[in-house]
Steps between C-alpha positions, in 0.01 A plus 500: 500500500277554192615584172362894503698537853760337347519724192411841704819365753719481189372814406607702789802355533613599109305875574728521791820395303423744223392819697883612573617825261777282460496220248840426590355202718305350215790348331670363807539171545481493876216722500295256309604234689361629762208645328436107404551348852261747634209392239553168584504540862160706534337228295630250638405650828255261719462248193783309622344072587763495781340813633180320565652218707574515898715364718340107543417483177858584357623246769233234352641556168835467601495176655234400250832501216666183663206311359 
């Protein structure tokens, strides 16, 4: 993911978090928890290495370790 899709994911994430009447949610700890865990799941999101390997090729590396 590039930076701007990065930064405009981030974005919509904090517009959506912010958008309630209530502020209430703001200041809660779980809330922002969550609110964190979200950001770094969407950006995370197809970057992950062990995303890109398949089936042989995680059984090549595993029997590769012994060596």
């Amino acid at each position: 993911m590039r930076d701007d899709e990065r930064s405009w994911t981030v974005k919509e994430l904090l517009f959506d978090y912010v958008k309630s009447p209530s502020l209430r949610h703001i200041r809660d700890p779980h809330s922002v928890t969550r609110l964190a865990q979200e950001i770094v799941r969407r950006i995370d999101q197809g970057n992950s290495i062990s995303g890109k390997w398949d089936g042989q090729r995680e059984l090549l590396l595993k029997s590769a370790l012994c060596c």
